[in-house]
C-alpha atoms as one frame of an Amber mdcrd trajectory, in Angstrom:
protein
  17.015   7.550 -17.036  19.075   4.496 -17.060  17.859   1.297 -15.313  19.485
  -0.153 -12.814  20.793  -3.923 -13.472  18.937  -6.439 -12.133  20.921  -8.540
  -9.648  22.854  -5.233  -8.445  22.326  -2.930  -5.541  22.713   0.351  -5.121
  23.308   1.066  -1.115  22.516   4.757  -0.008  24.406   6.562   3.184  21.872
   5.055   5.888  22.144   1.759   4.825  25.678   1.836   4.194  26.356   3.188
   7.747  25.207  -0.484   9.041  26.901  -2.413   6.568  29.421  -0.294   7.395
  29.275  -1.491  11.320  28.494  -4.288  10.126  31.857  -5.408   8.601  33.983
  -3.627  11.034  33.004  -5.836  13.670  33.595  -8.367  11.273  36.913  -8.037
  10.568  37.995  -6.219  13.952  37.342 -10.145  15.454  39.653 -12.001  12.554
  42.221  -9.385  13.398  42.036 -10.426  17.108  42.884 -14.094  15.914  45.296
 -13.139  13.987  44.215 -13.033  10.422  46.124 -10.806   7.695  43.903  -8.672
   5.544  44.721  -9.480   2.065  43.513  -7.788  -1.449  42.356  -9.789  -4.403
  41.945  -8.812  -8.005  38.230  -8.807  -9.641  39.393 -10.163 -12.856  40.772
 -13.948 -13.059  41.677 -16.428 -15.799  38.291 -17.953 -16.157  40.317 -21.691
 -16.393  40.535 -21.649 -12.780  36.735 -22.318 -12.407  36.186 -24.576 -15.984
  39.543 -26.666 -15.459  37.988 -27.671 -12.244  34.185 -27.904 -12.353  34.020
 -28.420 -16.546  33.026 -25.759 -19.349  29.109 -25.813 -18.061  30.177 -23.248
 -15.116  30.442 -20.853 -17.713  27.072 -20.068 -17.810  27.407 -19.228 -13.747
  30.028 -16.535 -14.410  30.392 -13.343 -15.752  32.581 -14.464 -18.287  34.190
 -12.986 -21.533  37.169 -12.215 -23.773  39.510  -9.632 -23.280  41.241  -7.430
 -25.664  44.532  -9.351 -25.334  42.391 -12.712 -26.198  42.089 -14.351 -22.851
  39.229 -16.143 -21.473  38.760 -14.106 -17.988  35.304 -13.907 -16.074  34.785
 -11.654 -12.668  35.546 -13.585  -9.862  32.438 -15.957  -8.427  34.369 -17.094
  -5.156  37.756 -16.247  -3.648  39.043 -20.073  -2.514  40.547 -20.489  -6.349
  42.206 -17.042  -5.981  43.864 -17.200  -2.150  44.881 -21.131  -3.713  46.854
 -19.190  -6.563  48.088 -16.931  -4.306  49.488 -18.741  -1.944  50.791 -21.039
  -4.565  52.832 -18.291  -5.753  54.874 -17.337  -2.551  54.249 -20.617  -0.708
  58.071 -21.376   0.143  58.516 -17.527   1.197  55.047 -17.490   3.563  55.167
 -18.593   7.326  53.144 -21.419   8.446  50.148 -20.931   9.313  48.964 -18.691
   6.810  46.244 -16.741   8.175  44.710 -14.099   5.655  40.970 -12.168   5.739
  39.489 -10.082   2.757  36.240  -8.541   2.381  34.863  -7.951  -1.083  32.455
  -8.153  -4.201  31.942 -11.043  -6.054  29.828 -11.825  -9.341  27.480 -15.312
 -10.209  25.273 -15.036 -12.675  22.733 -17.155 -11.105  18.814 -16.267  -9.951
  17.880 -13.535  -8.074  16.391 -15.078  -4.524  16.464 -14.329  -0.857  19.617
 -13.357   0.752  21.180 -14.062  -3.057  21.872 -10.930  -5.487  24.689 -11.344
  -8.660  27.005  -8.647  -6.993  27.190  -9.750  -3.275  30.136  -9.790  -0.545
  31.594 -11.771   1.432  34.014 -11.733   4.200  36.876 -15.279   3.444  39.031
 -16.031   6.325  41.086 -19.096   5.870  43.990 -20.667   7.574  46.709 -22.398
   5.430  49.305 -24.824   6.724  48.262 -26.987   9.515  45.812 -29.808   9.591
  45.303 -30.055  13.094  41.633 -30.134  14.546  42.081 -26.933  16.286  43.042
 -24.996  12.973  39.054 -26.182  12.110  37.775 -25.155  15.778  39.681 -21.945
  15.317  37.273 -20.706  12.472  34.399 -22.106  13.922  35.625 -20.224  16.931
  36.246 -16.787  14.928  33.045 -17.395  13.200  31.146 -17.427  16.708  32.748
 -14.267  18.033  32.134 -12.098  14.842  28.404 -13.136  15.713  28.112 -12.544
  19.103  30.394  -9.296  18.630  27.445  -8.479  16.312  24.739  -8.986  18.802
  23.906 -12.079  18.341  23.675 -15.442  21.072  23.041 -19.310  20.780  19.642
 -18.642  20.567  19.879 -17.106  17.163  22.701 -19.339  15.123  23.154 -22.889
  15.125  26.538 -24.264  13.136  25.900 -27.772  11.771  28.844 -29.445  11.058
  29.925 -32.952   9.365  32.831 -34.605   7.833  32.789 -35.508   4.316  34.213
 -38.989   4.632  31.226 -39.923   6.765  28.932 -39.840   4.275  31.488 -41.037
   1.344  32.248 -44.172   3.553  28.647 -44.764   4.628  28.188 -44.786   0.815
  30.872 -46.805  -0.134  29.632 -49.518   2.170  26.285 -50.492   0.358  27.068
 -53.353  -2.327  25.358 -51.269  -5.136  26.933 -49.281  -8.492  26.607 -45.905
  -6.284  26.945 -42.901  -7.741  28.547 -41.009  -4.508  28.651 -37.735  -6.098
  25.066 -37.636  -7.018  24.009 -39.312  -3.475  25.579 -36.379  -1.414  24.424
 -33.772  -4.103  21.174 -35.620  -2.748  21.988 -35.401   0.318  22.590 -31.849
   0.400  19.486 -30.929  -1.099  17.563 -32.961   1.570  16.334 -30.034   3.594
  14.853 -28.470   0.404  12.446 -31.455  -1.005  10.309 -33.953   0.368  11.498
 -37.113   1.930   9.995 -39.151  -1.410  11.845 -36.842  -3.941  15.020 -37.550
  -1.436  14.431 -40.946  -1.516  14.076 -40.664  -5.240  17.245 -38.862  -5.935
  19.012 -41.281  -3.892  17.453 -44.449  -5.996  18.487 -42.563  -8.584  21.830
 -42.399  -7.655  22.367 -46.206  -7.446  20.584 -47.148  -3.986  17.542 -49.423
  -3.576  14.390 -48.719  -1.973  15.274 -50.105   1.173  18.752 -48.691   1.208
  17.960 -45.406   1.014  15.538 -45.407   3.909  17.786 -47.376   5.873  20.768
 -45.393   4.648  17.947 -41.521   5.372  17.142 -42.907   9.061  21.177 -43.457
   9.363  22.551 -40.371   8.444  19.398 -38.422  10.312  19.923 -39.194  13.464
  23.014 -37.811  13.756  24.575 -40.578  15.944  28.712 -40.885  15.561  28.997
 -43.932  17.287  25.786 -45.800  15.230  27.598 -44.499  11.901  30.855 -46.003
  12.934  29.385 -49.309  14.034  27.011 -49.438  10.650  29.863 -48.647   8.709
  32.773 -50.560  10.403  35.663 -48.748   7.637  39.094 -47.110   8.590  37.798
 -44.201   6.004  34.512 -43.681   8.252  36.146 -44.219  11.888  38.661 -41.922
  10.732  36.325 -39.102  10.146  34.235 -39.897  12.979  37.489 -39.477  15.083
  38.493 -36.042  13.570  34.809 -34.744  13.951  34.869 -35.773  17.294  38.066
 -33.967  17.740  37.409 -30.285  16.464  34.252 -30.652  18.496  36.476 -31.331
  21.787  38.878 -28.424  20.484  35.818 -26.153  19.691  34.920 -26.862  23.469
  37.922 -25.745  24.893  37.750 -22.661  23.065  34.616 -21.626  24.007  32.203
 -22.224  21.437  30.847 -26.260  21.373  27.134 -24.187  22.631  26.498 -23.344
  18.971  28.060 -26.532  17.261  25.286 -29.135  16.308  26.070 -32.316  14.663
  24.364 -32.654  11.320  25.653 -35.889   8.912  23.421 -34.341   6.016  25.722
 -31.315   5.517  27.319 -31.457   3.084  28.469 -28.782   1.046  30.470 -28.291
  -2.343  31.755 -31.090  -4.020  34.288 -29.424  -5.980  36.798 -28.799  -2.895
  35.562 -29.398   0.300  37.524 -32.811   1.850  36.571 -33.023   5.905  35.230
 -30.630   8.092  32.249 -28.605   6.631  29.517 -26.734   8.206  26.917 -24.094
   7.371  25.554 -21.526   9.803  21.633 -21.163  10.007  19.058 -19.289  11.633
  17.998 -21.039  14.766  14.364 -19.696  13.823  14.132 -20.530  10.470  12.843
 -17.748   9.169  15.897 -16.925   7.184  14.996 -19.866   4.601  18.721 -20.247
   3.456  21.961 -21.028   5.502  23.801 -18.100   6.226  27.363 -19.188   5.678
  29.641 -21.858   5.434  33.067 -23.567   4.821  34.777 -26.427   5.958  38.727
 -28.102   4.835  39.974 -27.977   1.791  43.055 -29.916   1.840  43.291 -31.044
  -1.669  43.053 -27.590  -3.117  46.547 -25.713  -3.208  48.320 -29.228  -4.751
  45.481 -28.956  -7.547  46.778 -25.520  -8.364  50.443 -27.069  -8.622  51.971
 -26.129  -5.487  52.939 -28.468  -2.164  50.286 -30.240  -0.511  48.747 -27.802
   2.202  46.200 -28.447   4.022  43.886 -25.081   4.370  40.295 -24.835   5.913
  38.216 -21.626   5.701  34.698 -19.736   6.178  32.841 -17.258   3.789  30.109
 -15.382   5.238  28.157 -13.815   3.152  26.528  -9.996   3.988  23.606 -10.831
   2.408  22.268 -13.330   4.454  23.996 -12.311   7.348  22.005  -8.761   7.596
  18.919 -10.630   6.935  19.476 -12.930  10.278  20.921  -9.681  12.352  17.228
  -8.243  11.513  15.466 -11.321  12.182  16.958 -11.016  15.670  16.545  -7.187
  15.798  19.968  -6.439  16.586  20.879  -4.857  12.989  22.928  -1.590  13.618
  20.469   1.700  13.127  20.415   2.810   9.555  20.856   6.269   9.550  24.496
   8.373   9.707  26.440   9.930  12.394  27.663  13.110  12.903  29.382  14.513
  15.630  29.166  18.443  15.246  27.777  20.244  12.349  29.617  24.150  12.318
  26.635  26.661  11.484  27.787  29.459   9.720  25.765  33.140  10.386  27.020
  36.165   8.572  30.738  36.441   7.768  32.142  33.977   9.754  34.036  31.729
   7.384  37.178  31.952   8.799  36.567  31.140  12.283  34.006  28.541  11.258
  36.763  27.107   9.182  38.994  26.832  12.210  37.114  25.591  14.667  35.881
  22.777  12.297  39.941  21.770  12.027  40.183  21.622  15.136  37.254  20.021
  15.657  38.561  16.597  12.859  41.901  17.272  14.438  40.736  15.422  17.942
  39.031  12.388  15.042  35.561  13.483  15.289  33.023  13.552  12.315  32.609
  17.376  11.411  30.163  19.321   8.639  30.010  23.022   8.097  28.260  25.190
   5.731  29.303  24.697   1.942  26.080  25.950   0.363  25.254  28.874   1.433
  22.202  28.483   3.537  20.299  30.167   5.948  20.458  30.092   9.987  16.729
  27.766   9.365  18.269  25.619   6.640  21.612  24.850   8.491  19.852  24.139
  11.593  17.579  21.664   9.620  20.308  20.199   7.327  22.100  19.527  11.108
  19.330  17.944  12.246  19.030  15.255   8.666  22.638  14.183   9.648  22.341
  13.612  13.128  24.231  16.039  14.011  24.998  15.278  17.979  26.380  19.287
  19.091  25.520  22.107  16.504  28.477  24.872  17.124  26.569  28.162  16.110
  29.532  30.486  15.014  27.459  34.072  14.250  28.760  37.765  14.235  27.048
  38.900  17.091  28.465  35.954  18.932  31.991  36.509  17.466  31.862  40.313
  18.609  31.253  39.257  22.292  34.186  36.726  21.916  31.753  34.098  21.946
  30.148  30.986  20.100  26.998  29.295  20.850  26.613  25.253  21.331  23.300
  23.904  21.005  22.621  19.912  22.329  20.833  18.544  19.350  18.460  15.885
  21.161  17.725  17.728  24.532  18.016  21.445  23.109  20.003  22.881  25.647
  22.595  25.375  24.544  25.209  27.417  26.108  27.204  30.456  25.111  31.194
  29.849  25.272  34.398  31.714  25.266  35.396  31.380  21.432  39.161  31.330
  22.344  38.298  28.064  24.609  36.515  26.234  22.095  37.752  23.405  21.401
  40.447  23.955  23.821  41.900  20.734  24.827  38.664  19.211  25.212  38.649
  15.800  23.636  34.693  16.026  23.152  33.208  19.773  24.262  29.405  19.683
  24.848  27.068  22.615  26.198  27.619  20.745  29.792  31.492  21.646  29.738
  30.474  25.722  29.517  27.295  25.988  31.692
């Protein structure tokens, strides 16, 4: 027996069936919008992830040389790949670009909550435009593909911020900051204790006082207090564009499950305005579900025009873990609409009747093993089976075939000639 790796899953059919549910939804609601599905390779040059965040990120990826000598690792995030993508084609692609994929990707990172090494994730970005309601349209798409999953404000809370606002608050202090570290400080604020915050932040070039005054600023969330401490073009600026996805997000229905948080803050490595991360409202989901934010900076890094591009990533992971939480995860078990039960030698109109049967789109199963009336009956039963179509001699001889109601029992006997008929969905009710 071979071990399974650790950091992989392996999903069986029930499970799968509500991922499977799971993702339509998903990605039925970014077609609605608009979004093209796009494909993406696993492989990539492992320079797009080194080149940008330094050689140490190598130790994150699932890295290695190929036969042909090139560095390559398995893809850890899709924002580098879509980047060289649109790169490639960018004079030939209308503006906005507006592409979805769903797919693996690979970290080699710890195994924790909501967090495996193979784990997917549905990207949908929007290239082109950097307009406020570009930003309110994901947070828009993100809020349908929730509440088209079951979910309502009760249950998700988005907290968003604007990069600049904490940059500029920074900036503002007469200290040697160290920005980068403060918001890496920042970010991990929700995860420590307000002395190891305080800590990181002295750390990172702020006094004592500073960093209280600077933790009591950024808490309480207030635009206007953050504009009047700060008193920069860099930090009205932001304040302004926050303030005006949040009046677009309004208008398009979705400013109920917006909260303003100035301690988001996301990746450093691309983000450049807008983020925000999506969180269980009851906190028992201990990480954030998803997030994304702008990018603006990104697509000029990888040598093509400036474009300005913002996008969301959620992640299945987490996501099923919230959709349980709130006990609206789809039923894990599969779906069958008619199972064909074969008695005696009755192949060939079994055979035909099950055509027919997939012909008007519905999910069929007949006899491939041999079994007996008992086993078919119970193998029906394991797969949901909705309608069982009995198709026996003695029914076949009377010009006949029986159809049994799985749940309620009731079955009826009907002429074999009618059956399927033009019926988009014959039951026992249609022949009693």
């Amino acid at each position: 027996m071979y071990d399974r790796i650790k950091g992989f899953r392996d999903v069986y059919p029930d499970e799968m069936a509500a991922r499977r549910q799971t993702v339509d939804t998903i990605e039925e609601t970014a077609r609605q919008y608009g979004f093209r599905e796009i494909e993406t390779p696993a492989l990539e040059r492992a320079a797009m992830w080194t080149d940008k965040s330094g050689d140490d990120i190598v130790d994150e990826l699932y890295s290695f040389e190929d036969q042909g000598g090139r560095h390559v690792t398995l893809t850890p995030e899709l924002t580098p790949t879509v980047a060289r993508m649109v790169v490639a084609k960018q004079q030939e692609l209308s503006k906005p670009i507006k592409w979805f994929s769903t797919r693996p990707f690979w970290r080699y990172e710890q195994v924790q909550q909501g967090r495996q090494r193979e784990f997917y994730q549905t990207n949908v970005d929007i290239f082109g435009t950097s307009e406020p309601e570009a930003d309110a349209e994901i947070l828009a798409w993100a809020a349908d593909a929730m509440t088209g999953l079951g979910l309502d404000a009760a249950d998700f809370d988005f907290r968003i911020s604007h990069r600049d606002i904490l940059g500029g608050v920074l900036e503002t202090y007469d200290a040697d900051i160290d920005t980068e570290a403060a918001i890496r400080a920042v970010d991990k604020s929700d995860k420590i204790s307000r002395a190891e915050y305080h800590d990181l932040l002295v750390g990172a070039g702020l006094t004592a006082e500073q960093a209280e005054e600077f933790d009591d600023l950024i808490a309480a969330g207030d635009l206007a207090a953050v504009e009047e401490f700060a008193g920069t073009e860099r930090v009205t600026e932001a304040v302004e564009n926050l303030q005006n996805v949040l009046e677009a997000a309004e208008d398009f229905g979705v400013r109920e499950y917006c909260t303003i948080s100035l301690e988001t803050a996301r990746g450093l490595d691309y983000y450049t305005g807008i983020v925000f991360e999506c969180f269980d409202s009851a906190g028992e989901v201990s990480r954030s579900i998803f997030g994304g934010g702008r990018y603006d900076d990104l697509i000029e890094q990888f040598g093509g025009q400036p474009t300005p591009a913002v996008g969301v990533a959620p992640g299945h992971a987490t996501l099923s873990l919230l959709l349980q939480r709130a006990d609206v995860w789809p039923a894990e078990a599969v779906q069958t609409d008619y199972y064909v039960l074969q008695v005696g030698d009755t192949r060939s109109e079994a055979a035909r009747i099950t055509r027919a049967l997939r012909d008007h789109g519905h999910v069929v199963e007949t006899d491939i093993a041999g079994r007996s009336f008992g086993a078919q009956l119970e193998y029906a039963d394991s797969i949901n089976a909705e309608t069982t179509v009995i198709v026996g001699e003695q029914d076949l001889a009377n010009d006949e075939v029986t159809i049994k109601e799985m749940e309620s029992g009731d079955q009826v006997q009907a002429p074999v000639e009618e059956f399927p008929g033009d019926l988009e969905r014959p039951t026992a009710a249609d022949f009693s």
